[in-house]
N, C-alpha and C positions, 0 to 999 in steps of 0.2 A: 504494500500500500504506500509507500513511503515515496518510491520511485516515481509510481504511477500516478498516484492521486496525493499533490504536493500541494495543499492553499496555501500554506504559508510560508513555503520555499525551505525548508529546513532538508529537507536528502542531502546536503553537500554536509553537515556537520555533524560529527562522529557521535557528540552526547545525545544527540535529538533524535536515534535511533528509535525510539519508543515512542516517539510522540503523539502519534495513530495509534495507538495500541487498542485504548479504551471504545475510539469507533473501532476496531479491524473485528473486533467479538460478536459485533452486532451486523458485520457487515459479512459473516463466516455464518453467523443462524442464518441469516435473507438467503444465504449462496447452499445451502441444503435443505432448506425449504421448496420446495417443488414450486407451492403457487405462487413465489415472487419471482419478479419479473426485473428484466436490466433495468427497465425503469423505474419501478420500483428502489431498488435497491439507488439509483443516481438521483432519485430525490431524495433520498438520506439522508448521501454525502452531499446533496448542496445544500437542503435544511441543517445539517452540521455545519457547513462552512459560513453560512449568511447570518444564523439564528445563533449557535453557539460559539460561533469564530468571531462574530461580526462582519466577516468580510463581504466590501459591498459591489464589488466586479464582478456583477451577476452574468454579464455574456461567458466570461472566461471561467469563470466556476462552473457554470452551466456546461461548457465544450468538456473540460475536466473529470467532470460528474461522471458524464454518460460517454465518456471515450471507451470504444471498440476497445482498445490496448490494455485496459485495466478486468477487463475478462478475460 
């Protein structure tokens, strides 16, 4: 998750390896859950990124969210 789905730019720094940790649990239930859906699961991580991140670069969090590469 780290690589893939970066809002607040942290992959490059060695301690920040966890930083995702707390979404990647809930993003690992959605992913063997049968009835959730990619999009599902990328309005998530953009309700994480917008609502608990704050973060307000909704086109690019949006692209982020639901990029192919991160399935």
């Amino acid at each position: 998750m780290l690589h893939d789905w970066d809002p607040i730019g942290v992959s490059g720094i060695p301690d920040a390896t966890g930083e995702y940790d707390a979404y990647a649990d809930t993003v690992y239930v959605m992913l063997m859950d049968e009835s959730a859906t990619a999009s599902d699961i990328a309005a998530y991580l953009f309700a994480v990124a917008t609502e608990h991140m704050g973060l307000t670069d909704r086109g690019q969090l949006a692209e982020r969210s639901g990029s192919p590469n991160f399935w």
